[in-house]
C-alpha positions, 0 to 999 in steps of 0.5 A: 508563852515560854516566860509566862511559865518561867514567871509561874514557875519561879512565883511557885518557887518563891512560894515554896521556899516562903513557907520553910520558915513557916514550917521549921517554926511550926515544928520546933513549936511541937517538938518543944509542947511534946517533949514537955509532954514527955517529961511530965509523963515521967514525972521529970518535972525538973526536964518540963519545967526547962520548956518553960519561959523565963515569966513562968520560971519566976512565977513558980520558982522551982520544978516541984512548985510548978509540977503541982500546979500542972498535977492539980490544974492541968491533969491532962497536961500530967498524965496525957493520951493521945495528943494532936497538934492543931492549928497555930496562929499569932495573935497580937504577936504571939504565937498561939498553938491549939493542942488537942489531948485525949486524957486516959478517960478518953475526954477530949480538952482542947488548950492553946500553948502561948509560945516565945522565942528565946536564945534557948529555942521556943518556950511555953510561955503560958497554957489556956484549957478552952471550953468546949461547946456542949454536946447534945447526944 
């Protein structure tokens, strides 16, 4: 019985020190979508625009390009409230975060950051506003 408890106990062991990376990764996803947060919330587009990929990066060429794109589609991304971050899953490879952000109206908007893995830490490699189903009062 004695090495039945010695096998739980270092299977649990296993399990715990399997995660850590798990862990380390979905916080430098966080840490990575909040400073970004930061930095539009003063307006540092410069700042923000360093979160992103390097196919972001070319796509819009310069901070001010992309900060109007984030101030005309993505207000809530501009000027957010509250924010929580949900849960995270990879799809097809990438790495998908759900982010839950409450806008100074007080509406919900749910968006799934894509994020990558490069030489300079994670990066914000595209942004999706899902709808949200219609509630009825």
């Amino acid at each position: 019985m004695q090495g039945f408890g010695r096998l739980m106990a270092a299977l649990g062991l296993v399990l715990v020190l399997g995660s850590l990376p798990a862990v380390a990764q979905e916080r430098g996803i966080e840490e990575t979508i909040g400073q970004q947060l930061e930095a539009f919330k003063k307006d540092d587009f410069g700042a923000a625009f360093d979160f992103a990929s390097p196919t972001i990066k070319n796509l819009f060429r310069t901070p001010e390009n992309f900060g109007a794109m984030v101030k005309q589609g993505y207000p809530m991304v501009w000027r957010p409230g509250d924010v929580t971050f949900l849960e995270q899953r990879e799809i097809a490879g990438a790495i998908w975060q759900k982010v839950q952000i409450v806008d100074g109206t007080g509406r919900v908007h749910i968006l799934e950051y894509q994020m990558i893995q490069t030489p300079e830490g994670w990066q914000i490699n595209g942004v999706q506003l899902l709808r949200q189903p219609d509630v009825a009062a």
